[in-house]
Backbone as CSV, one residue per row, in Angstrom:
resi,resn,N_x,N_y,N_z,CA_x,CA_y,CA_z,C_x,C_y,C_z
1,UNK,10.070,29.759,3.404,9.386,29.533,4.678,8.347,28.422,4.515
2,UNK,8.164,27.465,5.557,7.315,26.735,5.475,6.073,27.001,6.088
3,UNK,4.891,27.022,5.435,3.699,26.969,5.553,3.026,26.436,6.337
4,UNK,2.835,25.208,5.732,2.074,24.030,6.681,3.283,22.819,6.551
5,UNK,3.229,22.253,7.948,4.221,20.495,8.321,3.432,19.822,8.733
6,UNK,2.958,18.741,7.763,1.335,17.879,7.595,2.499,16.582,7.873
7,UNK,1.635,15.576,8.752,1.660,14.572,9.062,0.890,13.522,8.345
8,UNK,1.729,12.651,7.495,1.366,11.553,7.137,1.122,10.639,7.426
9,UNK,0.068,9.970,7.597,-0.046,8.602,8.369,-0.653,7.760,7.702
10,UNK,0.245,6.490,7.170,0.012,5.760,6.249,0.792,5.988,4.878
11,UNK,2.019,6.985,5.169,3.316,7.323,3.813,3.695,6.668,3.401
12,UNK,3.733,5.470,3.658,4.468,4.192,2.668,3.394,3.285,1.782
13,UNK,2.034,3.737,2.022,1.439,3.493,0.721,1.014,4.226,-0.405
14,UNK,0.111,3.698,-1.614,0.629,4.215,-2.510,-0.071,5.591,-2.776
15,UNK,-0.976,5.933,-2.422,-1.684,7.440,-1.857,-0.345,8.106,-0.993
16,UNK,-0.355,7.744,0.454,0.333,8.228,0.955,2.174,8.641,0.336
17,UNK,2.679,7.830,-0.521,3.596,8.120,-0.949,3.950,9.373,-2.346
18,UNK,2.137,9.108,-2.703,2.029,10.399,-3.648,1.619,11.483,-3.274
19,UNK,0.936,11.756,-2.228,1.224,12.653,-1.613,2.297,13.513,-0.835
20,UNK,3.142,12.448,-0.367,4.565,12.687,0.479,5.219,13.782,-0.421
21,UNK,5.198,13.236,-1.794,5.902,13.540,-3.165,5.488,15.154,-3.354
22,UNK,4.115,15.383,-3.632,3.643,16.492,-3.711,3.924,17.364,-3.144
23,UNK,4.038,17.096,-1.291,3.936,18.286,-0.766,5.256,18.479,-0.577
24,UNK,6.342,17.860,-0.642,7.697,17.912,-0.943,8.285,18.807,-2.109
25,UNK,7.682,17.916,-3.087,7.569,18.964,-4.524,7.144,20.647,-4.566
26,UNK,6.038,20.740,-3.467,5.751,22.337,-3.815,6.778,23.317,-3.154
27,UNK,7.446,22.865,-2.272,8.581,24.007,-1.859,7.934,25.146,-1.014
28,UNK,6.565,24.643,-0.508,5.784,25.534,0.235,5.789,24.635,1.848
29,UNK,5.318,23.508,1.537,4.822,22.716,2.584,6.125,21.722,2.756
30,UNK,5.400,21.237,4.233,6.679,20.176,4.600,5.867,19.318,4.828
31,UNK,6.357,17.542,5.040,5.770,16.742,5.042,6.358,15.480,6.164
32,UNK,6.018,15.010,7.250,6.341,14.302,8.263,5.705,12.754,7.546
33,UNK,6.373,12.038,7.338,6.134,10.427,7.221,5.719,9.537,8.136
34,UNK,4.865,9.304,8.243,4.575,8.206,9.614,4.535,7.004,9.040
35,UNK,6.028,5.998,9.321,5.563,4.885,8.667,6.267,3.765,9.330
36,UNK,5.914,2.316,9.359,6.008,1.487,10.471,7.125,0.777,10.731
37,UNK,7.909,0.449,9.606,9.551,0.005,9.456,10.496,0.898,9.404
38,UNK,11.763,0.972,10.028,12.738,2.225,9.569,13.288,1.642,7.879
39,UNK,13.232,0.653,7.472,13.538,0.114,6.255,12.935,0.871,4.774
40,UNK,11.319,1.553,5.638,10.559,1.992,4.748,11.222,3.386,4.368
41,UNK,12.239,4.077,5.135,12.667,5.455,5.678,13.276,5.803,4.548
42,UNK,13.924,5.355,3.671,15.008,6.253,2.372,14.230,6.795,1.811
43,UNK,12.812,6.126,1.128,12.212,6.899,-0.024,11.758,8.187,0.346
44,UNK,11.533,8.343,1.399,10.967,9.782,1.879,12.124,10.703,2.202
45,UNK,13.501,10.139,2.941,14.612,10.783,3.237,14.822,11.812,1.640
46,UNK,15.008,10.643,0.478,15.526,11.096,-0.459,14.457,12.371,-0.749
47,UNK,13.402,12.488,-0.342,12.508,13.646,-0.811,12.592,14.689,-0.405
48,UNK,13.741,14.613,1.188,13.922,15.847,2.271,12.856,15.591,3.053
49,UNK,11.892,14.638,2.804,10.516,14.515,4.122,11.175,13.961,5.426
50,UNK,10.886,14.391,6.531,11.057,14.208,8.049,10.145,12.697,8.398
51,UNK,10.958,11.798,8.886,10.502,10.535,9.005,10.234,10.045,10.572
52,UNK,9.058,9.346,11.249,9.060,8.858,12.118,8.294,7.514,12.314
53,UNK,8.901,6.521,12.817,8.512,5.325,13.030,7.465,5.019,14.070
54,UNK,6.124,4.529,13.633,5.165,4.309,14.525,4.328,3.151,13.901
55,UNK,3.359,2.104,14.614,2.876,1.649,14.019,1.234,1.546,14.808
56,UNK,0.520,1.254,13.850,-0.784,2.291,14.114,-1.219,1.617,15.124
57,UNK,-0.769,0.095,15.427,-1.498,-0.922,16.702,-0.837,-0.337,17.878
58,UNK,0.374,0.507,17.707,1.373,1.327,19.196,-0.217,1.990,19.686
59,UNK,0.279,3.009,20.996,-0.265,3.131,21.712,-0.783,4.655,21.908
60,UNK,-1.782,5.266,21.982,-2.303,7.084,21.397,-0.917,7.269,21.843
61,UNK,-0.619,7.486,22.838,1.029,7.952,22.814,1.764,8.452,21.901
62,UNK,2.052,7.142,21.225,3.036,6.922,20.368,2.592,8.076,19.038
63,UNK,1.576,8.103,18.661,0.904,8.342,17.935,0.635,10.042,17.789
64,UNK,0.494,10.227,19.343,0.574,11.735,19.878,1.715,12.384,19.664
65,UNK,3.146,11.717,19.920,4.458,12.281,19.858,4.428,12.454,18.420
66,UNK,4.649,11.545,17.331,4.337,11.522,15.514,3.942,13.307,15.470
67,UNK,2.660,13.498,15.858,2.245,14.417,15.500,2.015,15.672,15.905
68,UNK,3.605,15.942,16.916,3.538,16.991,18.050,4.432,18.167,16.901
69,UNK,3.592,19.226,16.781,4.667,20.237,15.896,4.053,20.400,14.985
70,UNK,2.840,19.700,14.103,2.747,19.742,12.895,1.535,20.506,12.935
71,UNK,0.764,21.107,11.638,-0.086,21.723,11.560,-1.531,20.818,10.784
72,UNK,-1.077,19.930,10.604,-2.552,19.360,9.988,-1.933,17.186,10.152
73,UNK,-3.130,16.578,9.877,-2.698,15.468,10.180,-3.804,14.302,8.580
74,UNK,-2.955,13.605,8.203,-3.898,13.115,7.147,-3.744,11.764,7.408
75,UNK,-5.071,10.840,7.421,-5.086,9.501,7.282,-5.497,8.958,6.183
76,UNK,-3.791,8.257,5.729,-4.905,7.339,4.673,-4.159,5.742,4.671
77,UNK,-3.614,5.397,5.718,-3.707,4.358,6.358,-4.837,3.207,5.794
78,UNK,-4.445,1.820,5.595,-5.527,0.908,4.780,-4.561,-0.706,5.452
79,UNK,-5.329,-1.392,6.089,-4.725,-2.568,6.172,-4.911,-3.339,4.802
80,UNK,-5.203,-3.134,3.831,-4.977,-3.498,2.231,-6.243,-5.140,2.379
81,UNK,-5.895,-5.786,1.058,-7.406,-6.385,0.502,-7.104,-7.820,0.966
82,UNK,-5.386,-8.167,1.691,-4.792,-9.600,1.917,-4.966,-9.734,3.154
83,UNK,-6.123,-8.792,4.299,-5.824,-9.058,5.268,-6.609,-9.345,5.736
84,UNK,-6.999,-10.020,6.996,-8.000,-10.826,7.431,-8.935,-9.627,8.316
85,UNK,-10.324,-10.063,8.890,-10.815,-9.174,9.908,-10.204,-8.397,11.080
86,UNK,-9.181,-9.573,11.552,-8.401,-8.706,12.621,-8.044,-7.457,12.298
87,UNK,-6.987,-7.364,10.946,-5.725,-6.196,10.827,-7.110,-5.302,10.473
88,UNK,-7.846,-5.668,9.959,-9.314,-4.362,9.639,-9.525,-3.065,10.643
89,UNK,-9.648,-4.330,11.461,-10.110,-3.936,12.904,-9.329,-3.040,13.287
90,UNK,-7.920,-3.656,13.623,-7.122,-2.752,14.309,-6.246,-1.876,12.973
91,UNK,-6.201,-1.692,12.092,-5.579,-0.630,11.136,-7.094,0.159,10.946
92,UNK,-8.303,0.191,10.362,-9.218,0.804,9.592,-9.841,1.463,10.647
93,UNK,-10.451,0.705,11.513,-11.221,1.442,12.668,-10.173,1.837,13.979
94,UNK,-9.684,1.016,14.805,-8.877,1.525,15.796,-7.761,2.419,15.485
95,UNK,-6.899,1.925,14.627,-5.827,3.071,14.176,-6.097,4.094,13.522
96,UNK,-7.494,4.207,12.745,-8.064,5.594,12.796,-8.864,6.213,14.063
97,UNK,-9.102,5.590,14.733,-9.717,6.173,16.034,-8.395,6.685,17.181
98,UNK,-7.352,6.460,17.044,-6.465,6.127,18.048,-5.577,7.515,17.122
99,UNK,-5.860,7.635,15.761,-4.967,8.709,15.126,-5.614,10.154,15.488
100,UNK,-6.959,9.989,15.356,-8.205,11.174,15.904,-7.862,11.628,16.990
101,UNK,-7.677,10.748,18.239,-7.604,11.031,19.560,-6.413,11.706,19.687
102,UNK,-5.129,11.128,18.675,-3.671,11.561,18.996,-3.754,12.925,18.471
103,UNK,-4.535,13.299,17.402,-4.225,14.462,17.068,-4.610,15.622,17.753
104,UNK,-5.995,15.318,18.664,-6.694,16.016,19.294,-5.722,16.382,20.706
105,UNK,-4.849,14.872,21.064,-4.092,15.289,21.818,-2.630,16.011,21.769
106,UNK,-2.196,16.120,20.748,-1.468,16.766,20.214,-1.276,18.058,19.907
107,UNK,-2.798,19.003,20.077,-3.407,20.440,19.715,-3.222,20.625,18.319
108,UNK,-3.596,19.425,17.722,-3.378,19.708,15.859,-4.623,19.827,15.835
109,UNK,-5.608,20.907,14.901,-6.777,20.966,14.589,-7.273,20.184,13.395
110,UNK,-6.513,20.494,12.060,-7.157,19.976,10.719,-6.687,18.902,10.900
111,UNK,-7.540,18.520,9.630,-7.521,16.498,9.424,-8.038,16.084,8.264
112,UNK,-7.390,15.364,7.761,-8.175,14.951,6.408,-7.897,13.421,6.590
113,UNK,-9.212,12.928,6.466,-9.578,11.343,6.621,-9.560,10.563,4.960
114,UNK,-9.291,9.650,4.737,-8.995,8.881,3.136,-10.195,7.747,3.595
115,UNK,-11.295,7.714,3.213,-11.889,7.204,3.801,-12.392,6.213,2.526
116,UNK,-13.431,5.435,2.400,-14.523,4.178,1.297,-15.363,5.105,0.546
117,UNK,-15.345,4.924,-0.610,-16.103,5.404,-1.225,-17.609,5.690,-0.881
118,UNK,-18.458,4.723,0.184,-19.651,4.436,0.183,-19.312,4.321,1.529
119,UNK,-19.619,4.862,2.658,-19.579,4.151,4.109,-20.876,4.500,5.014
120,UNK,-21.900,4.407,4.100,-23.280,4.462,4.284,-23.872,3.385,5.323
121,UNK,-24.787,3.723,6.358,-25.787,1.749,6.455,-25.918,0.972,5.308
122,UNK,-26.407,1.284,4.201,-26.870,1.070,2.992,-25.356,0.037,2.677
123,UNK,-24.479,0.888,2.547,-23.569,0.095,1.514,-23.417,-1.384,2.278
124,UNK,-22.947,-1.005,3.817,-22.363,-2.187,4.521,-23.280,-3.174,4.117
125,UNK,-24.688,-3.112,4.139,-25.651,-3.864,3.704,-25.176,-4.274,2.377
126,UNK,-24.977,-3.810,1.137,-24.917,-4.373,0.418,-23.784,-4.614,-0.051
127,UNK,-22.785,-4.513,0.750,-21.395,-4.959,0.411,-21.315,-6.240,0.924
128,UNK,-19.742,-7.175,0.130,-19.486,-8.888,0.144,-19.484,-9.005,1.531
129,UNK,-19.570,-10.246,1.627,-19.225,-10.929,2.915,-17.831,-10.567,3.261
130,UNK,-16.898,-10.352,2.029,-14.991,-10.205,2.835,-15.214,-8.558,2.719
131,UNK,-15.855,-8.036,1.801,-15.804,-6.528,2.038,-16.664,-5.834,3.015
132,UNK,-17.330,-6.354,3.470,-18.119,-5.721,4.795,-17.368,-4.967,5.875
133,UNK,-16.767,-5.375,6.571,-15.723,-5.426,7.844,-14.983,-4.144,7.546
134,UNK,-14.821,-3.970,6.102,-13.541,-2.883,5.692,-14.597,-1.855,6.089
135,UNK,-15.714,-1.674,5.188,-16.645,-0.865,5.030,-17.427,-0.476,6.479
136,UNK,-17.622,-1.611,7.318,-18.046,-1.209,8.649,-17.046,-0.191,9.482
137,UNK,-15.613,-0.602,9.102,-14.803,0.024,10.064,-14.710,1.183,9.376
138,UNK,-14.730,2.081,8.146,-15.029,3.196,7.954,-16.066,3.895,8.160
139,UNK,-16.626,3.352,8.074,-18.039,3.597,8.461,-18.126,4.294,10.049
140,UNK,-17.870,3.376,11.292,-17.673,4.152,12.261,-16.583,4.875,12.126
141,UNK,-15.185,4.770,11.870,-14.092,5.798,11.880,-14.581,6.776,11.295
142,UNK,-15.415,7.002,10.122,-15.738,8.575,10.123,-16.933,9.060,10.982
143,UNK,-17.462,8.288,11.298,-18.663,8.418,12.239,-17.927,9.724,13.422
144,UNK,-17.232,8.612,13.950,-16.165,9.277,15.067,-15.322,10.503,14.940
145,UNK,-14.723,10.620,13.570,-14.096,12.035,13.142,-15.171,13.235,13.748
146,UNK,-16.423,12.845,12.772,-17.926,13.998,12.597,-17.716,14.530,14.127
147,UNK,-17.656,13.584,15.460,-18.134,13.666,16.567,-17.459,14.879,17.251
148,UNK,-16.141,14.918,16.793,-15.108,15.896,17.492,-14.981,17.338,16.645
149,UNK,-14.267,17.897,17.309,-14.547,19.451,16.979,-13.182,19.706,16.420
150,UNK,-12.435,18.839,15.881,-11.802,19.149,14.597,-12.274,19.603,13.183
151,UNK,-11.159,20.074,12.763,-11.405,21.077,11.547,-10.928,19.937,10.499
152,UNK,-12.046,19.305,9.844,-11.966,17.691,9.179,-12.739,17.756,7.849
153,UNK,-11.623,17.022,6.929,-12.468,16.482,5.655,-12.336,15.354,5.427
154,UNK,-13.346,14.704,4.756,-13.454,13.404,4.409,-13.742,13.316,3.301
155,UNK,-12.802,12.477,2.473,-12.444,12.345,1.213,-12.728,10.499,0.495
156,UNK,-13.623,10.475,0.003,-14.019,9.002,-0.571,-14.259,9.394,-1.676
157,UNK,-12.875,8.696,-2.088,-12.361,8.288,-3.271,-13.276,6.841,-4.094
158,UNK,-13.082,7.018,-5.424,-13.672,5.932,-6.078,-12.763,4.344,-6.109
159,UNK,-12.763,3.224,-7.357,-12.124,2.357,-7.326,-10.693,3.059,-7.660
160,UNK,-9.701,2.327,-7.469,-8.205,3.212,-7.041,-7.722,2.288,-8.053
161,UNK,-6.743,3.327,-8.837,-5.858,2.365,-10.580,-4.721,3.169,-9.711
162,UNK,-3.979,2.698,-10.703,-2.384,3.434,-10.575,-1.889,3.699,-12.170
163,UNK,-3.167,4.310,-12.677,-3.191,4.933,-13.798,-2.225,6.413,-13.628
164,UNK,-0.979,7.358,-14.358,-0.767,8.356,-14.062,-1.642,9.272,-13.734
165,UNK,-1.785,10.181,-12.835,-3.100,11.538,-12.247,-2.772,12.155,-13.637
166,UNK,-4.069,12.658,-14.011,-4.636,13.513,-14.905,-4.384,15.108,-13.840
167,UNK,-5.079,15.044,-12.969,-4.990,16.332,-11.918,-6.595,16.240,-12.378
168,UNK,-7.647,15.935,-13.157,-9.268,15.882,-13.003,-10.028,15.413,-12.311
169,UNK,-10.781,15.664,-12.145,-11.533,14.759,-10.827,-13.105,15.217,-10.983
170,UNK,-14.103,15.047,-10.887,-15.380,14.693,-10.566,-15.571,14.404,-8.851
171,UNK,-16.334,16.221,-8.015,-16.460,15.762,-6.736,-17.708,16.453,-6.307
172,UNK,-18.324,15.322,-5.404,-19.886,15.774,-4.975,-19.943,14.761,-3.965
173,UNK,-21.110,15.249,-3.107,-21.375,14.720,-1.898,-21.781,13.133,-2.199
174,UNK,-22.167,13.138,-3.323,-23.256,11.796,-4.167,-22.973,11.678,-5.512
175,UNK,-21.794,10.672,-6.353,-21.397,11.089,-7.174,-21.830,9.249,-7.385
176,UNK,-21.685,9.182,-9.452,-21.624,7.881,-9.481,-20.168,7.521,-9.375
177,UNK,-20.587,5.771,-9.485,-19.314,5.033,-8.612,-18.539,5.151,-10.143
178,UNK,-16.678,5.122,-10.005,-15.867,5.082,-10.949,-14.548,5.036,-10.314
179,UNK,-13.792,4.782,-11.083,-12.164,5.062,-11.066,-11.356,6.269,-10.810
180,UNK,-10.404,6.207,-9.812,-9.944,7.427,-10.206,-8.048,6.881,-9.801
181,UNK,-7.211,7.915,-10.206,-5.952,7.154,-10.024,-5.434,7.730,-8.605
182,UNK,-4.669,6.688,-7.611,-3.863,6.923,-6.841,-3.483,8.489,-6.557
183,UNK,-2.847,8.941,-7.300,-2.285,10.039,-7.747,-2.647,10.848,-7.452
184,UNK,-4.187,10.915,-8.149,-5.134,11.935,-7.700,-5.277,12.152,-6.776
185,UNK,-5.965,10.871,-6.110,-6.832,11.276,-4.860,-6.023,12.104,-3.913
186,UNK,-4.201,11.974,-4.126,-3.162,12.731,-3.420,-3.365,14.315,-3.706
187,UNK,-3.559,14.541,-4.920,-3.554,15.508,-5.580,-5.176,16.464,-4.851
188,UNK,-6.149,15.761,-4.522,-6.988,16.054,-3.949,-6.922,16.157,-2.440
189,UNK,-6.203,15.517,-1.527,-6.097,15.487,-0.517,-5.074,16.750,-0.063
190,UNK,-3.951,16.984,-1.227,-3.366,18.349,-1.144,-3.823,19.926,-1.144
191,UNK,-5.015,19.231,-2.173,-5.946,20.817,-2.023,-7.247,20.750,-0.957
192,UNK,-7.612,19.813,-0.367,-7.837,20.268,0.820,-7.433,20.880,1.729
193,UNK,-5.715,20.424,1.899,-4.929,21.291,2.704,-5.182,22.419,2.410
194,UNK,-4.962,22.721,1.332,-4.609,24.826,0.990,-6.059,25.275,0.844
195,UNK,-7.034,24.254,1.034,-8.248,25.117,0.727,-9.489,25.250,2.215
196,UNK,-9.197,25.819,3.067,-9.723,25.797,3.924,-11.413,25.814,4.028
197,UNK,-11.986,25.887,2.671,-13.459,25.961,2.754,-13.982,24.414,2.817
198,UNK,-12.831,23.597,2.620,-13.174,22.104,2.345,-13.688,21.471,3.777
199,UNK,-13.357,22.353,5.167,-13.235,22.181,6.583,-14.943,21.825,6.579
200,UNK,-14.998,20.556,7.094,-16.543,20.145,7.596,-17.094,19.687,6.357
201,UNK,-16.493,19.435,5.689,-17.139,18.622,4.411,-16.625,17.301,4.138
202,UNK,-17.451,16.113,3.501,-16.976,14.857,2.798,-17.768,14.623,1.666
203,UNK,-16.977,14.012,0.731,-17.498,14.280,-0.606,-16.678,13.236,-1.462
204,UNK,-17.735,12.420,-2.264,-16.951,11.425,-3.208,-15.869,12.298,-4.198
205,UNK,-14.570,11.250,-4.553,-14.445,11.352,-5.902,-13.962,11.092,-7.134
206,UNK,-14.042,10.847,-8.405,-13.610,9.547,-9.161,-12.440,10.625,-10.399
207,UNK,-12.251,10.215,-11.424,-12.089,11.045,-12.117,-12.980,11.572,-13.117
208,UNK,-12.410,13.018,-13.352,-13.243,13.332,-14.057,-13.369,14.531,-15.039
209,UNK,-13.737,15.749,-15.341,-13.179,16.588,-16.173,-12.890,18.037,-15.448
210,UNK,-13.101,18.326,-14.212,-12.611,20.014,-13.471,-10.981,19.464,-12.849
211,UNK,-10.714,20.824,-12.834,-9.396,20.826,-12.485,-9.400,20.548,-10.649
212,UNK,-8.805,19.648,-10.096,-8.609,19.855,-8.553,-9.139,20.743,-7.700
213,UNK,-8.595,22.232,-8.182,-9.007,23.292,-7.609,-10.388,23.547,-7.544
214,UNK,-10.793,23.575,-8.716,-12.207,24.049,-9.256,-12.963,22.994,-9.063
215,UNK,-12.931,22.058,-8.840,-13.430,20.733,-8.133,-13.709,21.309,-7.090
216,UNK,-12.975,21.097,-5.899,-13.272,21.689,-4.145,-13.850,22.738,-4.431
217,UNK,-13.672,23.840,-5.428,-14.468,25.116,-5.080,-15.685,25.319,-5.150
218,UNK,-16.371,24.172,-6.254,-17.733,23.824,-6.369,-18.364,23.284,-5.444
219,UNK,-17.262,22.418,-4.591,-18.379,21.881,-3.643,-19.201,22.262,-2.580
């Protein structure tokens, strides 16, 4: 029997695809792909994951249908480091604002946001001139999550390797800055799902020496 059918948004990157993996892998959960080419569609087919084509600039609509049926909704959606202010704009802040609204319209409650390590006033301040924009638009996109009466975590992750996951992690509201692998942060974003005390919390995290579990349970 399936448990929870979590909506992916942003499955064809490399978080999102390790996660896809996971919740596929546990034989508990099911996993919906939201991803923007049908070209992108085999790797998830081959996993048994349920695939639907949307792309995050479409319209709450579009976005609403994606996520009609499912029980939780995860963003970790990133217009990546080659892209100019525009795609920022409309992937980081609007297509997370436009995913919020869809889910809300959808009657999906939980949510787990993949958000900047730092999306403080502070940081935007002291972040580059090309990294600002990223950091601003998380910055309000979680702003905006906080606002609604979804059942939401926010997860800021450290610098991102594609080192294999250990499954360790180091997590606190205020943690120092570090590395952690891809992998993980999937591996973390999975036990938010199953751990419902994580609801209304955001919390850095890099790697580090507690197990996943025992990570969230501390926090």
């Amino acid at each position: 029997m399936i448990v929870l059918k979590i909506l992916v948004v942003g499955a064809n990157g490399q978080i999102g695809k390790h996660l896809v993996k996971q919740i596929q892998d546990s034989g508990e959960h099911m996993a919906r792909a939201m991803i923007r080419k049908q070209e992108q569609a085999q790797y998830f087919k081959d996993l048994g994951a349920e695939t639907v084509v949307v792309d995050l600039e479409d319209e709450i609509e579009e976005i609403t249908n994606a996520a009609e049926g499912v029980d939780a909704v995860v963003f970790t959606a990133g217009s990546g480091p080659n892209t100019g202010k525009d795609k920022t704009l409309m992937v980081d802040l609007d297509g997370a604002v436009k995913t919020i609204e869809a889910t809300k319209a959808a009657g999906v409650k939980r949510f787990v946001m993949v958000s900047s390590f730092d999306t403080s006033r502070g940081a935007i301040q002291a972040a580059s001139a090309s990294f600002a924009p990223y950091v601003v638009a998380k910055h309000y996109a979680d702003q905006w999550l906080r606002s609604t009466d979804l059942d939401y975590t926010i997860v800021h992750p450290g610098l991102l390797t594609n080192q294999p996951g250990t499954g360790q992690v180091d997590a606190a509201t205020k943690i120092e800055r570090g590395e952690i692998p891809r992998e993980d942060v999937a591996g973390v974003i999975y036990g938010c799902l199953e751990d419902n005390t994580t609801i209304g919390k955001e919390f850095q995290i890099v790697a580090g020496k507690s197990e996943i579990k025992q990570a969230l349970y501390k926090l």
